[in-house]
Legacy VTK file of the C-alpha trace (Angstrom):
# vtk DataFile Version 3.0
C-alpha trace
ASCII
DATASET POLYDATA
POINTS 509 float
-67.058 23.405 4.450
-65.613 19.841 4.154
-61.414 19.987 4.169
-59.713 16.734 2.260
-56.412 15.317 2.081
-54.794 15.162 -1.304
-53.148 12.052 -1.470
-51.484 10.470 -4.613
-49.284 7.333 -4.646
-46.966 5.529 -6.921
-45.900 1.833 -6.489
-41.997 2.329 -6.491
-39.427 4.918 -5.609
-37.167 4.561 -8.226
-36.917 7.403 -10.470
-37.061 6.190 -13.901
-40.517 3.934 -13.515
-43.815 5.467 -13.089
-41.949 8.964 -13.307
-45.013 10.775 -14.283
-47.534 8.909 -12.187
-47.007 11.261 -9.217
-46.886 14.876 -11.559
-49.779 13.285 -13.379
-51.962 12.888 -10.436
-51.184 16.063 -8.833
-52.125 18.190 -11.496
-55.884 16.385 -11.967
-56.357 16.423 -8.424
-55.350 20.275 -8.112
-57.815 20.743 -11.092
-60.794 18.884 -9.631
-60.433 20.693 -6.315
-60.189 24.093 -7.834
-63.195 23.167 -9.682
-65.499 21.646 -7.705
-64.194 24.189 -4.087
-62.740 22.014 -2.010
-60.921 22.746 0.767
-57.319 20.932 0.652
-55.572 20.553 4.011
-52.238 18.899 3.051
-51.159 16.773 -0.085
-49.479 13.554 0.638
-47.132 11.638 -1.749
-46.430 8.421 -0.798
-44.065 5.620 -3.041
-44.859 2.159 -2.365
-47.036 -0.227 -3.409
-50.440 -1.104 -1.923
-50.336 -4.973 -2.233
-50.006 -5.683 1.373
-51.038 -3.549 4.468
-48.085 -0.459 6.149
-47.821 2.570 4.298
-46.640 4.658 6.631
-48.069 7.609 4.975
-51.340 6.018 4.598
-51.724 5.012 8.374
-50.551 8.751 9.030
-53.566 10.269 6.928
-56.140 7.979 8.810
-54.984 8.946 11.809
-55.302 12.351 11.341
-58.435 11.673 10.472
-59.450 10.220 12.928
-57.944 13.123 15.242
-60.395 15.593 13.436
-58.125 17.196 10.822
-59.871 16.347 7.814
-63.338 15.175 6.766
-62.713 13.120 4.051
-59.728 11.826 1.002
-59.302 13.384 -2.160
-57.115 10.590 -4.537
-57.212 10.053 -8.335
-58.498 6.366 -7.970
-59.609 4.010 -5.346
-56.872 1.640 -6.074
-54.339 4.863 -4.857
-55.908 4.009 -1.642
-56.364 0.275 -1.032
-55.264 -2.745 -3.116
-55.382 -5.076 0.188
-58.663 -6.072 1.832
-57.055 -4.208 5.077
-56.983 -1.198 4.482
-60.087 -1.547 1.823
-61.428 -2.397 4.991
-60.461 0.282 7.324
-61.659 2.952 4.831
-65.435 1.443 4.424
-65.523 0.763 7.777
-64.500 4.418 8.736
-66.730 5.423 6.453
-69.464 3.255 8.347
-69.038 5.036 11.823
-68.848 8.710 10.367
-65.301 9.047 10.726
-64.584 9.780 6.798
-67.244 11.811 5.888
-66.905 11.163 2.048
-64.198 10.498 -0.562
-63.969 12.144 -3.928
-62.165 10.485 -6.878
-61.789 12.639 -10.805
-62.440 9.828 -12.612
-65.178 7.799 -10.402
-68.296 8.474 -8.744
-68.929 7.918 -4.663
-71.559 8.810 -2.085
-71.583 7.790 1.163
-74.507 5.318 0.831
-74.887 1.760 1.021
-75.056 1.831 -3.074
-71.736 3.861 -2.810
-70.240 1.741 -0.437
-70.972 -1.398 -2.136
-69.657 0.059 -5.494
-66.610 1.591 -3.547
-66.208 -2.170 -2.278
-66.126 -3.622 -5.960
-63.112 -1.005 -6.493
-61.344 -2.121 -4.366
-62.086 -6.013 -4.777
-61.344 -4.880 -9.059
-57.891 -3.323 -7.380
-56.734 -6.574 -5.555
-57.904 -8.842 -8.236
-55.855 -6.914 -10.468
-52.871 -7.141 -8.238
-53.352 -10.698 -7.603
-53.821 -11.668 -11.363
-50.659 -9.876 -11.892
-48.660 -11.367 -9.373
-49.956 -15.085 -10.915
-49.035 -13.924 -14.534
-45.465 -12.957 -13.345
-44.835 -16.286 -11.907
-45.946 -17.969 -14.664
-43.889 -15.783 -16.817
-40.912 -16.774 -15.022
-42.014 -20.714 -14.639
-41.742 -20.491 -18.149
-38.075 -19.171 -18.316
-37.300 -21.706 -15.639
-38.630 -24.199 -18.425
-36.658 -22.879 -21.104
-33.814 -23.256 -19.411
-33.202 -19.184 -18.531
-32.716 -18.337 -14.807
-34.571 -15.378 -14.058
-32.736 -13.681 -11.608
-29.913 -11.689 -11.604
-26.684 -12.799 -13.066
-23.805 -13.503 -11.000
-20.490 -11.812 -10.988
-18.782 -12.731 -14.236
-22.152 -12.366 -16.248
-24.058 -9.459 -16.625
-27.863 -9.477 -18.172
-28.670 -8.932 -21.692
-32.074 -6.725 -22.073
-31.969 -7.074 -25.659
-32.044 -10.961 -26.001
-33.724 -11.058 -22.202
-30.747 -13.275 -21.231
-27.767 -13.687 -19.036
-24.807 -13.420 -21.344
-20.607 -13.338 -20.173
-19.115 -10.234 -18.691
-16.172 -10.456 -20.668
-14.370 -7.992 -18.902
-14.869 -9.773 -15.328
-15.550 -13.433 -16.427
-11.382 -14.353 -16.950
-10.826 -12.889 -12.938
-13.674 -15.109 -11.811
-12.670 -18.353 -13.248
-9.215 -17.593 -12.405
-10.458 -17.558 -8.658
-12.346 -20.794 -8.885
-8.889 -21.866 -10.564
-7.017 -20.809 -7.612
-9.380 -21.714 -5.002
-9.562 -25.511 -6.272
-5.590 -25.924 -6.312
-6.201 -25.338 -2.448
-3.604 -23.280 -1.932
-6.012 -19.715 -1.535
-8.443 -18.910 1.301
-11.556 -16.591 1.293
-9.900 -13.807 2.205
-6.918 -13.784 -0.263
-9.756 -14.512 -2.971
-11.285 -11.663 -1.640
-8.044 -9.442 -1.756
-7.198 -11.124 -5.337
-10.962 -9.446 -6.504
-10.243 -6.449 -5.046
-6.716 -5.689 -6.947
-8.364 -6.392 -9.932
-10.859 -3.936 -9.112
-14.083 -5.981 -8.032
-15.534 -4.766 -5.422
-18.653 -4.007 -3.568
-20.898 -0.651 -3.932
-19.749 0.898 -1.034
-15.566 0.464 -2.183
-14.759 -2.373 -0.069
-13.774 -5.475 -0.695
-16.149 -8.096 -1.596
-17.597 -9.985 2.082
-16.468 -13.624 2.835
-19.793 -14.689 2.332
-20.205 -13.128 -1.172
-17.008 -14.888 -1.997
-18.633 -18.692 -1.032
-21.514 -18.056 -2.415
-20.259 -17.108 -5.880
-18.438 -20.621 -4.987
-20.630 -22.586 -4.971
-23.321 -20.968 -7.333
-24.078 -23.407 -9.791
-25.031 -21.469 -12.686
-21.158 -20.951 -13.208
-20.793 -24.742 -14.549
-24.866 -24.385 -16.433
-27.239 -25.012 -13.949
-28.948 -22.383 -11.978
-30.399 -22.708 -8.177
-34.402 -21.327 -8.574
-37.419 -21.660 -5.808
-34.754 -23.995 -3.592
-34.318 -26.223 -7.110
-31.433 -27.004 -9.385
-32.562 -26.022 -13.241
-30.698 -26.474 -16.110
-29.763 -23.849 -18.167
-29.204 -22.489 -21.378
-26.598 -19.998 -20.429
-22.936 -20.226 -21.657
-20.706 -22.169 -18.994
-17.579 -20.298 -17.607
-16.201 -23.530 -15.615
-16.570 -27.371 -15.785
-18.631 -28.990 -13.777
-15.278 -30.939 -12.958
-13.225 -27.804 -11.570
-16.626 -26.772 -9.360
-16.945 -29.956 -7.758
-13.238 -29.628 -6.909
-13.643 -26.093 -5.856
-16.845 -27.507 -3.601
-14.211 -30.359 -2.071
-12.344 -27.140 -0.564
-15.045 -25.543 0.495
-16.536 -28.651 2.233
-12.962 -29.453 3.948
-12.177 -25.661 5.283
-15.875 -24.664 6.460
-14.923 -25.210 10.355
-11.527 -23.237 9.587
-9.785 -20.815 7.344
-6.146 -19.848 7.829
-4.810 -16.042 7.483
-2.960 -15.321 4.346
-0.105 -14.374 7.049
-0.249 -17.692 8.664
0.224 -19.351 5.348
3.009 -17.000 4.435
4.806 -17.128 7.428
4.705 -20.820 8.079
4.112 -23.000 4.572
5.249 -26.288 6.174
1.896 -26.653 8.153
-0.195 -29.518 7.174
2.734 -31.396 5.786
4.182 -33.914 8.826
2.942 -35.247 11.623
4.953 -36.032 15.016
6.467 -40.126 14.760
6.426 -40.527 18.569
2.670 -39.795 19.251
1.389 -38.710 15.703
0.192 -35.089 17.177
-0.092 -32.867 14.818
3.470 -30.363 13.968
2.665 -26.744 14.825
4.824 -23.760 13.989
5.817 -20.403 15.764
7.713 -17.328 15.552
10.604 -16.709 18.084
13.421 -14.086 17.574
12.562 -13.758 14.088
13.105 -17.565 13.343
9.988 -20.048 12.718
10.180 -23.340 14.713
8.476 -26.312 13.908
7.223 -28.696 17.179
4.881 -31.317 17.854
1.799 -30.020 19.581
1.870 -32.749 22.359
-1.720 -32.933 22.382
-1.872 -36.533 21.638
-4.596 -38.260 24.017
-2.719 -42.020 23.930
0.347 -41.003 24.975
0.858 -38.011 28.151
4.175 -36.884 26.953
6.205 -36.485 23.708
10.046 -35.516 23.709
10.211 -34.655 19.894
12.700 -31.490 19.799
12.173 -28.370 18.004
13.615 -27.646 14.402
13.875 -24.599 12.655
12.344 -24.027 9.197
15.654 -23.829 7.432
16.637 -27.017 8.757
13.452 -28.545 7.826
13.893 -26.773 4.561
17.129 -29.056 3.788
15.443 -32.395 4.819
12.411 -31.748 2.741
14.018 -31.100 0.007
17.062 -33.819 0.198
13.183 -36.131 -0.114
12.102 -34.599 -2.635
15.372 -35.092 -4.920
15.066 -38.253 -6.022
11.864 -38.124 -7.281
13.268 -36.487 -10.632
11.578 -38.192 -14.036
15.083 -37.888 -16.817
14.245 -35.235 -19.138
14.950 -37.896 -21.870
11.993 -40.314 -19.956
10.070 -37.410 -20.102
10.069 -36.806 -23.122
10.014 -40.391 -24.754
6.781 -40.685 -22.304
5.214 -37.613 -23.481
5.439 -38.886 -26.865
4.337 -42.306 -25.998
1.185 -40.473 -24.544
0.558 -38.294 -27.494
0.352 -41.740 -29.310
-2.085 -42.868 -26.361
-4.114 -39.881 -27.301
-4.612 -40.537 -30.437
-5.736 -44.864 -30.174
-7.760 -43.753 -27.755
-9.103 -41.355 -29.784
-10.569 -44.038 -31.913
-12.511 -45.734 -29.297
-14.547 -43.312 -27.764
-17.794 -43.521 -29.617
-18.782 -46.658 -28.153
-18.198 -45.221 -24.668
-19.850 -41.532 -25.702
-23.025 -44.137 -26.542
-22.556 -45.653 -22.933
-22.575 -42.181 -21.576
-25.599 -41.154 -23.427
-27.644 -44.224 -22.266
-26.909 -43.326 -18.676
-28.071 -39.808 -19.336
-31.538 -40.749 -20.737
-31.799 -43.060 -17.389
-31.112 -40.334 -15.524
-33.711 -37.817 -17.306
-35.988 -40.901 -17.104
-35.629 -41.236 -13.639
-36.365 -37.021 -13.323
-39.665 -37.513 -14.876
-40.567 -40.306 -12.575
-39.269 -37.988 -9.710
-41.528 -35.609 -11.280
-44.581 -37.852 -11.189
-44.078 -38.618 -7.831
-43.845 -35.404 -6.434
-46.911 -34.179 -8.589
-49.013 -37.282 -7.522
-48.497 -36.573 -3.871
-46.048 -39.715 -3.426
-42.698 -37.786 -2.103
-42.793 -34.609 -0.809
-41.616 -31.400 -2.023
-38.304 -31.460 0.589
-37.538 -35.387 -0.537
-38.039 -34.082 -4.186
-35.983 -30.817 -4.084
-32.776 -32.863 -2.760
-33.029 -36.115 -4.973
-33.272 -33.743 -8.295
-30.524 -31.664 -6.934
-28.845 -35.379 -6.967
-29.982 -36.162 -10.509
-29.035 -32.859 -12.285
-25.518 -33.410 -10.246
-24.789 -36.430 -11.688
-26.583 -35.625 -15.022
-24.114 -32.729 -15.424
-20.879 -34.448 -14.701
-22.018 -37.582 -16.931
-22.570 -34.304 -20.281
-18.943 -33.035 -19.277
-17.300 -37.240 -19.178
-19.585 -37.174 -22.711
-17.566 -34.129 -24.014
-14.307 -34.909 -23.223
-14.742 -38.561 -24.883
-16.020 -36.934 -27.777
-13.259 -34.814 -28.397
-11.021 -37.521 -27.936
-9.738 -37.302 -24.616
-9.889 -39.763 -21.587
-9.470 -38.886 -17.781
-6.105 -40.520 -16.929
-4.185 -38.644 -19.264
-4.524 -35.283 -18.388
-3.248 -36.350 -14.779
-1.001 -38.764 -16.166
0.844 -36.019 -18.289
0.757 -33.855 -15.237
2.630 -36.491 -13.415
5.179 -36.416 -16.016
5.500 -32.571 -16.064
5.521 -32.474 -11.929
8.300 -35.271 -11.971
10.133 -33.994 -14.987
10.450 -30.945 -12.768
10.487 -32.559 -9.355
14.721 -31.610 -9.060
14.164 -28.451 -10.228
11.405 -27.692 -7.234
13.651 -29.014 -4.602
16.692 -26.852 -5.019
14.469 -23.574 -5.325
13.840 -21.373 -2.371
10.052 -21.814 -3.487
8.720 -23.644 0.328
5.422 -23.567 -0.891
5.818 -24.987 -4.418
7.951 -27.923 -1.815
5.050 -28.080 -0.128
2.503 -29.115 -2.940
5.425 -31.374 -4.276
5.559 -33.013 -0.869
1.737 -33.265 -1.000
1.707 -35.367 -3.877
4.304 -37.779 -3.123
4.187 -38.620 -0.094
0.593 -37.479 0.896
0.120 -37.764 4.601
3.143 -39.779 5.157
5.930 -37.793 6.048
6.481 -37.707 9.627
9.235 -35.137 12.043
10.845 -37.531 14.120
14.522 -35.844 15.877
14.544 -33.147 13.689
14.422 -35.442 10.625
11.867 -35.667 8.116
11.136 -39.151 6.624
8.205 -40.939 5.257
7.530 -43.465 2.519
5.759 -42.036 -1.064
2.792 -42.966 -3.030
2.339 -44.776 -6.708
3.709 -43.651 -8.423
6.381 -41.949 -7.466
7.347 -44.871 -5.757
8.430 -46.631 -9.594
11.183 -43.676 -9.683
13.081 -44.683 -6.484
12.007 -48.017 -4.873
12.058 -50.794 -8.267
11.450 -53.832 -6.283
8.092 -52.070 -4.425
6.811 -49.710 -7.088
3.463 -51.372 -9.117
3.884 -53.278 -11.839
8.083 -52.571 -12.580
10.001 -55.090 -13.614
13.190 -55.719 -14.280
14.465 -57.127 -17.733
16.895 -60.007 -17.018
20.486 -59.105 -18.372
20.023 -55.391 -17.894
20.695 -52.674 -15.629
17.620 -51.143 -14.186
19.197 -47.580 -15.214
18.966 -49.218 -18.819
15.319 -49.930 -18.746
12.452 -49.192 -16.704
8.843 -50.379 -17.127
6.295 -48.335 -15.878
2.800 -49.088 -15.490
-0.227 -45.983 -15.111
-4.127 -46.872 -15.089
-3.176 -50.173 -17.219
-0.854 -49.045 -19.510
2.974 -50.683 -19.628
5.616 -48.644 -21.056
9.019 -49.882 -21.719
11.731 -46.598 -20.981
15.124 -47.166 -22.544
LINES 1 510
509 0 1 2 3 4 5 6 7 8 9 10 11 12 13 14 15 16 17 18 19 20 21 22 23 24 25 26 27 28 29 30 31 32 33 34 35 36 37 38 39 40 41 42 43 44 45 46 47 48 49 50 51 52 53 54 55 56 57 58 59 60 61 62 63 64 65 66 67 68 69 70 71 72 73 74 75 76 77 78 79 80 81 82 83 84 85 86 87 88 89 90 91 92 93 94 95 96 97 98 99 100 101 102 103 104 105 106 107 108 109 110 111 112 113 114 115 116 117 118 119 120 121 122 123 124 125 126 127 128 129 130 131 132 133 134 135 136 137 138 139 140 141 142 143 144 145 146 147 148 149 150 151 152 153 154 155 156 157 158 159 160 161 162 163 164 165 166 167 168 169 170 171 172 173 174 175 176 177 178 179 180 181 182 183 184 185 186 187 188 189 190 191 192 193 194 195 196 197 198 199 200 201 202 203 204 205 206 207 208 209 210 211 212 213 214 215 216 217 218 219 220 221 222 223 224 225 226 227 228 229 230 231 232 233 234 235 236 237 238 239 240 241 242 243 244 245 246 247 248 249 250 251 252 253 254 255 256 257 258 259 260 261 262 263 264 265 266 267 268 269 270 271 272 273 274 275 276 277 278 279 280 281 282 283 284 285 286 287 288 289 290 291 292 293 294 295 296 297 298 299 300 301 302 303 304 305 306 307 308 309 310 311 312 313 314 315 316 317 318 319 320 321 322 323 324 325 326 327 328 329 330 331 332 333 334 335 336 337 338 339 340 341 342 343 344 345 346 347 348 349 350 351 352 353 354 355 356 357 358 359 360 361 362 363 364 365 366 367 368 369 370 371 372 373 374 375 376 377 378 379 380 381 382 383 384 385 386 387 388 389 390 391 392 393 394 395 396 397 398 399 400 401 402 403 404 405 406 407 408 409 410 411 412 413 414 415 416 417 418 419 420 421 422 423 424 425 426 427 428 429 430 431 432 433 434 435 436 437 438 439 440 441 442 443 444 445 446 447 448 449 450 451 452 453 454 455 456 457 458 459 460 461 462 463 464 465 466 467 468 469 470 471 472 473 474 475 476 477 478 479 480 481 482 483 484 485 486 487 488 489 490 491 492 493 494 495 496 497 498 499 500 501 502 503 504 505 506 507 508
C-alpha cells in the first residue's frame, strides 16, 4: 500500500489573511484520503508563498522522499506545490526516475504517464503564469498611484494611512511633535540624539519600547514626502498628500544635516560647554576648545595650528568669558521706540508690497511650466534611450527640487508676503531684545545672539573676546561703517538714524 504526505500551504503567516485556507484544505484532504484508503504518513503545513524556490518544509518532504518514507504527495492543488519552474521541476523530474511514485490532488486528475506529466506540467506553467500576471498587475496598480500623485508605501511618522479613501492622511495626534522636531533641528541648536530623547518624552517610540534609532531619526529628516513629494523606485514623485512642513524649513533642516554628518556632539557636551563654536584663537586662529577641571570649565586654544608651532594664548574660565561676551553683545540693543516705529513702517511695507505681487506670482508660474517642460523632455530622453536611467533619476530629483521651492516662493507672493520681511522683522525682534539676552544667565541664547552678529568673527585673544559684527548690526553701533547710514547735517545721530535693509531707507526719529 502506497503511504503519502499530506501537505497544505498558505502564502502568508499572518493570521487574519487566508485564515481558512489552511482549515479548508485539511479537511478535503482528510476526506479524500478516508475515501479513496490512503495511507497518510505525516501532514505538513507550511506558510509561505511559492513564487520563488526555499520552503523549508517543502525541501524537507522531498527529502524524505527521497530517503524512502513516502511514495508519493497528497495536496489540494498543484499550485500548493510549485508556482516556480524549480521546484515544478524537481517534482516531474522525481517523478521521471521513480522517486515519487504518484501524486493525488481532490480537485484534479494525475497519472504518472507522459499524458499526466505533460498536463501536471501545464499546472504548474497555469500556477506561475498566474503568479507572474499578478505580480505585473500590482505594479501597474501602484505605477498608477505613483501617477496620481499617491505614494504607495507606508506613511511616515506623523501620517498614518487611510483604508477608507486608500490614502495617506495626518496623524493628528503625532504630526505637531514631528514638525516641532524638524523646527528644532533646523534652528541648529538639537542633535540626533536629543531629537531622539525629545520623541521619546512625548511618547514615540519604537516597537520594542526604546527610543527611536539615530538612523530612523535622519531618515524621517530628510524624507521628502513631509514638504509633498514622496521618494518611489529611487525617484522623487509629487504628491497629493497634505504637507506638514515647507519645502523652505526642510531644505534648512537638510543644511544641518549636510554640515554635522562627519560629527554630532553629546547633548552633555553642549550643556556643559555652550561657548564652543563661537571664537577662534587671534594668535594662530586654532580653533578654542573647552574642559572641565575642579568643577570649573576653561576655555583654551587647541594649539593645533599647522603655520605657527606654538601659541601662548592663556586659559579663561567660562564666567569670565561670560562677562566679555556679553559686555559685546550690549550695544547691539534696537530702542524699543525704533522698534516699534520700524515694525510699523514694515507693516506698511507689507501691505505696498502686497499690491505688487501678481506680476511676480506670473514670473513664478512661467518658470514652473519651464521647469515641467523641461521634465517631459527629461522624460523623452530617458524613454528614447538618450540618458540613462542613473543620469535621469538625479536630474528629476533636481527638477522637482527646484519645482517645489519655486510653488512655495509662488504661495507666499500670493498671499502677500515677500522673503526679506519675515527676516527683516526678526532682526528687529532679535535686536529689540538684544540687551535683554545679554544680561540673562541664558549662555546659549548668548550664543545664537553672538552667532548672528558677529558670525565667525569673534576671536579669544588674552582672555578677551573681541571681533567686528555683520550688516546689519553694524548700523546700531559703528554710523560711519554701517551700509547705507547717513547722517542728516545739523542733527545729532541719536536724533536720527537712517537705516537701509534689502533696498529699503527708513528715516528713525
Amino acid at each position: 500500500m502506497q503511504t503519502f504526505f499530506l501537505y497544505a500551504r498558505k502564502s502568508t503567516d499572518v493570521e487574519d489573511k487566508q485564515v481558512l485556507s489552511i482549515d479548508a484544505q485539511l479537511s478535503e484532504l482528510r476526506e479524500f484520503a478516508a475515501r479513496e484508503h490512503l495511507n497518510v504518513a505525516a501532514e505538513l503545513i507550511e506558510k509561505q508563498s511559492a513564487k520563488i524556490p526555499g520552503r523549508p518544509i517543502f525541501n524537507d518532504m522531498l527529502a524524505r522522499i527521497e530517503a524512502g518514507e513516502a511514495d508519493g504527495i497528497l495536496a489540494w492543488h498543484p499550485d500548493r506545490l510549485a508556482r516556480n519552474s524549480v521546484d515544478g521541476g524537481r517534482i516531474i523530474y522525481m517523478l521521471d526516475t521513480g522517486i515519487i511514485k504518484t501524486l493525488k490532488f481532490p480537485r484534479s486528475w494525475f497519472e504518472n504517464t507522459p499524458q499526466g506529466k505533460l498536463m501536471l506540467h501545464s499546472e504548474f506553467g497555469f500556477s506561475k503564469y498566474y503568479v507572474d500576471s499578478l505580480s505585473e498587475n500590482t505594479k501597474r496598480g501602484l505605477r498608477e498611484k505613483v501617477r496620481r500623485g499617491e505614494c504607495p508605501c507606508k506613511a511616515p511618522l506623523g501620517y498614518k494611512n487611510d483604508y477608507r479613501v486608500k490614502r495617506a492622511i495626518i496623524d493628528r495626534e503625532r504630526a505637531p511633535i514631528v514638525k516641532e522636531a524638524f523646527e528644532r533641528y533646523a534652528a541648529g541648536n538639537e542633535t540626533l540624539d536629543s531629537i531622539r530623547s525629545f520623541f521619546a518624552q512625548r511618547g514615540i517610540v519604537s516597537r520594542t519600547g526604546h527610543a527611536l534609532m539615530r538612523a530612523t531619526v535622519s531618515s524621517m529628516l530628510s524624507n521628502p514626502f513631509y514638504y509633498g513629494h514622496f521618494r518611489y523606485n529611487g525617484e522623487i514623485h509629487a504628491g497629493k498628500h497634505e504637507p506638514l512642513i515647507t519645502k523652505a524649513l526642510f531644505d534648512q533642516v537638510d543644511a544641518v544635516l549636510n554640515r554635522r554628518w562627519r560629527y554630532s556632539p553629546s547633548d552633555l557636551q553642549r550643556t556643559a560647554k555652550p561657548f564652543l563654536g563661537l571664537l577662534h584663537c587671534a594668535s594662530c586662529g586654532g580653533a578654542i576648545t573647552a574642559e572641565v577641571q575642579k568643577g570649573h570649565t576653561y576655555y583654551r586654544c587647541t594649539k593645533k595650528s599647522r603655520a605657527i608651532q606654538w601659541c601662548n594664548q592663556p586659559y579663561t574660565r567660562e564666567e569670565a568669558l561670560d562677562t566679555e561676551i556679553s559686555t559685546l553683545l550690549k550695544p547691539f540693543t534696537l530702542r524699543p521706540d525704533w522698534a516699534d516705529e520700524m515694525l510699523q513702517r514694515l507693516n506698511e511695507e507689507k501691505k505696498k508690497l502686497a499690491q505688487s505681487t501678481s506680476a511676480l506670482a506670473v514670473q513664478k508660474r512661467g518658470e514652473i511650466e519651464k521647469i515641467n517642460l523641461r521634465l517631459q523632455k527629461l522624460l523623452d530622453s530617458f524613454l528614447d534611450e538618450v540618458i540613462d536611467r542613473d543620469s535621469y533619476v538625479t536630474e528629476k530629483a533636481k527638477l522637482m527640487s527646484q519645482k517645489k521651492s519655486l510653488e512655495e516662493q509662488k504661495d507666499r507672493l500670493m498671499a502677500g508676503r515677500a522673503d526679506w520681511l519675515e527676516p527683516f522683522q526678526k532682526w528687529i525682534l532679535t535686536a529689540k531684545n538684544a540687551g535683554e539676552i545679554a544680561d540673562s544667565t541664558a549662555l546659549d541664547k548668548k550664543k545664537v545672539l553672538a552667532l548672528e552678529v558677529f558670525g565667525s568673527n569673534l576671536v579669544l585673544d588674552s582672555k578677551k573676546a573681541r571681533g567686528y559684527c555683520l550688516n546689519p548690526w553694524s548700523a546700531l553701533v559703528e554710523p560711519s561703517l554701517c551700509f547705507q547710514m547717513v547722517r542728516i547735517a545739523g542733527l545729532e545721530p541719536a536724533l536720527r538714524l537712517f537705516i537701509a535693509y534689502m533696498g529699503i531707507c527708513w528715516c528713525i526719529e
